[in-house]
C-alpha positions as CSV (number, residue, x, y, z in Angstrom):
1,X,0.0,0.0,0.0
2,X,1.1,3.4,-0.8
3,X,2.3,5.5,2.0
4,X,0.1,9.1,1.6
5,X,2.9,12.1,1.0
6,X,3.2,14.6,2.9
7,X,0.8,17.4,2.0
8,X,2.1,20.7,0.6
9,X,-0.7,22.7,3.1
10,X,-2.5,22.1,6.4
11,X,-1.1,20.8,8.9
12,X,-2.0,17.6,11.6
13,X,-2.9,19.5,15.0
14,X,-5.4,17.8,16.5
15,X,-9.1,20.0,17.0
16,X,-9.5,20.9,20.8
17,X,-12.4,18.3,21.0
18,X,-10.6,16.2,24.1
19,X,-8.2,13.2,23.7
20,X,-11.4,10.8,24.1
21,X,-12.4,12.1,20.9
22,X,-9.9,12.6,19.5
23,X,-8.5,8.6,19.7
24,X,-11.7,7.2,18.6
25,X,-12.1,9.6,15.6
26,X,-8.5,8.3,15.3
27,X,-10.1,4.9,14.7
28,X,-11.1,6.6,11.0
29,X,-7.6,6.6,9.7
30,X,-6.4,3.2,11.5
31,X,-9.2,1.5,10.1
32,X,-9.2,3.3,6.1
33,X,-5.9,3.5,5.5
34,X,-6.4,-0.7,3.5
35,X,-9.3,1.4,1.7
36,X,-6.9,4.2,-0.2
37,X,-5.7,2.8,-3.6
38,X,-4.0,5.5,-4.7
39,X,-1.8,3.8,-7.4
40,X,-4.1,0.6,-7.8
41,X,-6.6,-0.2,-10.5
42,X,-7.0,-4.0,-9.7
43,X,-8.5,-4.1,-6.9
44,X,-12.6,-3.7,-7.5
45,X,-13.7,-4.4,-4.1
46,X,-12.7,-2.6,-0.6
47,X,-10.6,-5.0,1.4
48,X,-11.1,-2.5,4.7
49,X,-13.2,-4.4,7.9
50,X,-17.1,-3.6,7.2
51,X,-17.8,-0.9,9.8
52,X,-20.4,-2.2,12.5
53,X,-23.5,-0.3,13.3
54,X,-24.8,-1.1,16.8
55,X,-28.1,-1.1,17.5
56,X,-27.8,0.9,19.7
57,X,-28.3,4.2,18.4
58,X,-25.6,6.4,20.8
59,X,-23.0,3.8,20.1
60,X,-20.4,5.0,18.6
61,X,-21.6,8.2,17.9
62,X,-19.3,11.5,19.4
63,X,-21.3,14.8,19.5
64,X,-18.3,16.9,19.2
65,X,-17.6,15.5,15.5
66,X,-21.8,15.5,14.5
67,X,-20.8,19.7,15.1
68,X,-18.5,19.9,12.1
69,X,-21.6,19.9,9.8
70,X,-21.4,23.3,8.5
71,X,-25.6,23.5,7.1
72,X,-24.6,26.0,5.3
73,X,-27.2,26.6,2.4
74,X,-24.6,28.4,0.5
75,X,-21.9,25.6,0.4
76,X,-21.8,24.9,-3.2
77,X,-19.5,21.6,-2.6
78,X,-22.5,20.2,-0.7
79,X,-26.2,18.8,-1.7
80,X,-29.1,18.1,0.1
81,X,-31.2,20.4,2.4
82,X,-29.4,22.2,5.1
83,X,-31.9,21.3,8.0
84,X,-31.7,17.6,7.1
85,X,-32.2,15.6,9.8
86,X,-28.8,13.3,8.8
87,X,-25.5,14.8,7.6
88,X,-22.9,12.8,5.9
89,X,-19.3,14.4,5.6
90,X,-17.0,13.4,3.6
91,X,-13.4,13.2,3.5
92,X,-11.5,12.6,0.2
93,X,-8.8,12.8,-2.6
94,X,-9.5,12.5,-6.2
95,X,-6.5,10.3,-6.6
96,X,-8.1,7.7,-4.0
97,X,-9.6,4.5,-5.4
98,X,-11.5,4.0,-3.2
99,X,-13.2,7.3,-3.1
100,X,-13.7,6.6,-6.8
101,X,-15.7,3.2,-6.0
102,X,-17.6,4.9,-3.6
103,X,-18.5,8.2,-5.8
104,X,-19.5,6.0,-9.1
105,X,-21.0,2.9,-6.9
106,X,-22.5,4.2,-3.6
107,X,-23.0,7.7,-3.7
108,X,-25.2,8.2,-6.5
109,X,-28.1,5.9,-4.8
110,X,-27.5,7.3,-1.2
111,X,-28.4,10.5,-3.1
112,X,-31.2,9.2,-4.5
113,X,-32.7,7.2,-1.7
114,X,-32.0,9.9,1.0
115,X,-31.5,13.1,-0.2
116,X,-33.7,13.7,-2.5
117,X,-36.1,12.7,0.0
118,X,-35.0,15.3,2.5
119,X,-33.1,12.5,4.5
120,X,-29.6,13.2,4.3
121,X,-27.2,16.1,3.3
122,X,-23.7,15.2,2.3
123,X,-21.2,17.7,2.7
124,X,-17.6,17.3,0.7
125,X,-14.8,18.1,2.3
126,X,-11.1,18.0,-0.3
127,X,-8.5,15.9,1.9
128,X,-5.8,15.6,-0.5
129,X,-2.8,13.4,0.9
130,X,-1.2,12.0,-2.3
131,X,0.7,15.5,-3.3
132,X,0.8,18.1,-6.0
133,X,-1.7,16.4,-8.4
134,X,-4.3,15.8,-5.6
135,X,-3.7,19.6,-4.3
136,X,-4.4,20.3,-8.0
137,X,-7.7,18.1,-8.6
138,X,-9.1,19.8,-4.9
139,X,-8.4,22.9,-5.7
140,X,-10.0,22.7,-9.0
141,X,-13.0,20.7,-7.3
142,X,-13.3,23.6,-5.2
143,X,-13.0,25.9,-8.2
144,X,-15.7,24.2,-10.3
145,X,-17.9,24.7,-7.2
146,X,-17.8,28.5,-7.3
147,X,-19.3,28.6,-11.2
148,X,-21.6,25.7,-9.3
149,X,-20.4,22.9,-11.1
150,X,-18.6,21.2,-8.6
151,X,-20.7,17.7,-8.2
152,X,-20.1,17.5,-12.3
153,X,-16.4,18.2,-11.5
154,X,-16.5,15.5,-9.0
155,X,-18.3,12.8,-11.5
156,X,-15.8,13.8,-14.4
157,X,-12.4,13.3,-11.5
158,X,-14.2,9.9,-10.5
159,X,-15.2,8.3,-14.0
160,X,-13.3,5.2,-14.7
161,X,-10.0,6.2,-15.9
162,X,-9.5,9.6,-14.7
163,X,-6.6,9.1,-12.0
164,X,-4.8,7.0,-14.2
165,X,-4.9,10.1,-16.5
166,X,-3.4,12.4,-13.5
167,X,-4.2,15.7,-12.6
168,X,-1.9,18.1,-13.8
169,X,-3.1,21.5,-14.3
170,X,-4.2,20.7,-17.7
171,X,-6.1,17.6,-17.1
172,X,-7.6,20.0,-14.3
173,X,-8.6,22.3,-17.0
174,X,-9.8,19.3,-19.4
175,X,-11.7,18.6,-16.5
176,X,-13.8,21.3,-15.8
177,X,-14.2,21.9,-19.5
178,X,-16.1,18.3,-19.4
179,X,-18.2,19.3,-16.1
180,X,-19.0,22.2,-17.9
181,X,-17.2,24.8,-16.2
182,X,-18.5,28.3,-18.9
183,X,-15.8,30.6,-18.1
184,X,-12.5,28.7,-17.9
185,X,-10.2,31.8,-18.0
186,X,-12.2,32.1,-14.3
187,X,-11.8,28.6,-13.5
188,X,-7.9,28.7,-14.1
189,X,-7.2,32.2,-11.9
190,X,-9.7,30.5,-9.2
191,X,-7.4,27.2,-9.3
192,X,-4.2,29.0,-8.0
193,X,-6.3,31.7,-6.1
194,X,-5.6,31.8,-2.1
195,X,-9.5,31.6,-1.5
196,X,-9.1,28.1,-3.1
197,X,-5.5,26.8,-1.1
198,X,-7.1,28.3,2.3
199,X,-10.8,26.6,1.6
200,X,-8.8,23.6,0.8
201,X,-6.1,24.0,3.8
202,X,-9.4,24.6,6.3
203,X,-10.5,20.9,5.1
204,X,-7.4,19.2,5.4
205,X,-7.2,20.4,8.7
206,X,-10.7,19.7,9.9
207,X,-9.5,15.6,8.6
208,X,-6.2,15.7,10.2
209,X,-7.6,17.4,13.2
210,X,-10.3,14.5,13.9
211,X,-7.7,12.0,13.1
212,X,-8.8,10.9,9.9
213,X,-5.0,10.2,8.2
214,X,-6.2,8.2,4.9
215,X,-9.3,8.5,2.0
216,X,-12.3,8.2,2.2
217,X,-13.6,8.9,5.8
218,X,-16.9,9.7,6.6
219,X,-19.0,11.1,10.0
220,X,-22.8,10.3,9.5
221,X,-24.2,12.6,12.6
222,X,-21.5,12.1,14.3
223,X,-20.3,8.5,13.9
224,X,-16.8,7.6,12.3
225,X,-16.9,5.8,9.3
226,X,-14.1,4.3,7.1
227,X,-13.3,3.3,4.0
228,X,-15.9,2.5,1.1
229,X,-17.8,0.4,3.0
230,X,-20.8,-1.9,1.4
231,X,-23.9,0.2,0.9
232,X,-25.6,-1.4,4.3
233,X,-23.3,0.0,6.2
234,X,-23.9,3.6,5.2
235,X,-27.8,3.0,5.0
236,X,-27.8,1.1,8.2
237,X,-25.8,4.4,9.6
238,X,-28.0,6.8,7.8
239,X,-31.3,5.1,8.7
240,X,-30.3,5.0,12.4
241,X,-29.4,8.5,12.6
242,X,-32.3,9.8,11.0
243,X,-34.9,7.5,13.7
244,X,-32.5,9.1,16.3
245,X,-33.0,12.8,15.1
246,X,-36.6,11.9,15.0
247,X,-36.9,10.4,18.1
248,X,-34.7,13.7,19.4
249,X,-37.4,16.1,17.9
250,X,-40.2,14.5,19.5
251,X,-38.2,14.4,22.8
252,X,-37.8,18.1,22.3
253,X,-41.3,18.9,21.3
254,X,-42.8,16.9,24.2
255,X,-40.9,19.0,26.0
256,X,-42.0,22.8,24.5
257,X,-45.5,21.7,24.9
258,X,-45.5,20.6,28.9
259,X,-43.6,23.5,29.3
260,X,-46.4,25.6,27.2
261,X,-48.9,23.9,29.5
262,X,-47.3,24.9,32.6
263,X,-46.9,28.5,31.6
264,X,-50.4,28.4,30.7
265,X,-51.5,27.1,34.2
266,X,-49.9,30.1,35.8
C-alpha cells in the first residue's frame, strides 16, 4: 500500500475536541488506510473491515464530530437540504480509489434514496494526501464549485480512468471543460487563487484534526466511518441516525408543549 505524502498545506494539530475524541475519531484513519488505492486499479472491491453499526443508536456516535456539519445553504460543494435531519461528511482525494468506487457505486443511490427525500445532506470536504496532483484536482474541485459545477467536476475526476490520467493542471482544466465549467479563463485564476489553497487548507485540517490520516472517511451525525464500506453499512448508519433525530425532535417537542402547558396554568 502506498504511503500518503506529505501534504504541501495544512497541517495535523489535532481539534480541541478532548483526547477521548480525539482517539476514537482516530479509529477513522487506522481503520481506512487498507481502503486508499492510490496507485491501484485492480483491486474492484474494498478490502477494509465492514464498519459495525450497533443497535444501539448512541454507540459510537461523538457529538463533538456530528458539530463539524457546517448547514450552510450556500456551500456549493455540498447537496441536500441544510436542515436535514442526517449529515454525511465526507473526507476525500480525487487520486483515492477508493473514493472513486464509492462516488461511481454508492453515492449516486444514497443521493437518491435519501436526499432527494430530505433524509440526508452530504457535505464534501477536499482531503488531498497524495501531493501536487491531488492539491491540484481539490483545488479545481473547489473551483468548479464556485461557477456551481462542482458535483459534475466531481463525476468527471471519478469516472473510470481519470486518475490514471493524472491531474496536472491541464487535465484540471480538461476537466472542468467536461463538467461544464462556462468561463475557464475564471476557473484557471480561481485554481491558484488563495480563496481556493485556504478553503482547501481549512479541510485538510478539519481531517487531520479528527484524526482521519487516509481516504475516504466519513461522519454520519456524528459517527466515524471508514473506508468505502458496502452500501448497508452507510444505510444502516443513515437510517439509524435519522430515527434518532426523530426520536430527538419529538423528545424536544414533548418537552415545549408541557412547558407551554405549565406557563399556561400560571
Amino acid at each position: 500500500m502506498p504511503t500518503p505524502k506529505k501534504s504541501t498545506s495544512g497541517s495535523k494539530k489535532p481539534l480541541a475536541y478532548g483526547a477521548v475524541i480525539v482517539v476514537a475519531a482516530g479509529l477513522l484513519g487506522f481503520a481506512s488506510y487498507r481502503a486508499t488505492a492510490p496507485d491501484s486499479s485492480s483491486a474492484n472491491t474494498s478490502t477494509s473491515p465492514a464498519a459495525e453499526v450497533s443497535a444501539d443508536p448512541q454507540a459510537g456516535i461523538y457529538p463533538e464530530l456530528a458539530k463539524l456539519a457546517r448547514r450552510d445553504a450556500d456551500d456549493k460543494l455540498a447537496v441536500g437540504r441544510a436542515d436535514a435531519p442526517v449529515v454525511l461528511i465526507e473526507y476525500a482525494d480525487f487520486k483515492c480509489g477508493y473514493c472513486g468506487k464509492f462516488a461511481r457505486d454508492t453515492e449516486p443511490e444514497l443521493i437518491k434514496e435519501y436526499v432527494e427525500d430530505g433524509t440526508l445532506r452530504i457535505e464534501w470536504r477536499n482531503f488531498p494526501i497524495f501531493g501536487e496532483e491531488s492539491e491540484n484536482a481539490a483545488r479545481g474541485a473547489w473551483a468548479a464549485g464556485q461557477q456551481d459545477r462542482f458535483w459534475e467536476f466531481h463525476a468527471a475526476a471519478y469516472a473510470e480512468g481519470a486518475k490514471e490520467k493524472g491531474f496536472a493542471k491541464d487535465r484540471v482544466k480538461a476537466l472542468a471543460q467536461e463538467a461544464g465549467v462556462k468561463d475557464l479563463a475564471r476557473f484557471m485564476k480561481d485554481l491558484d487563487g488563495e480563496a481556493a489553497r485556504a478553503a482547501v487548507a481549512k479541510d485538510q485540517e478539519q481531517a487531520y484534526g479528527i484524526g482521519a490520516t487516509s481516504t475516504p472517511s466519513f461522519l454520519i451525525n456524528g459517527r466515524p466511518i471508514a473506508g468505502a464500506q458496502p452500501k448497508e453499512t452507510f444505510t444502516q448508519a443513515i437510517e439509524t441516525a435519522a430515527e434518532q433525530a426523530k426520536t430527538t425532535a419529538g423528545a424536544g417537542a414533548t418537552e415545549d408543549k408541557a412547558e407551554s402547558s405549565e406557563d399556561s396554568a400560571k
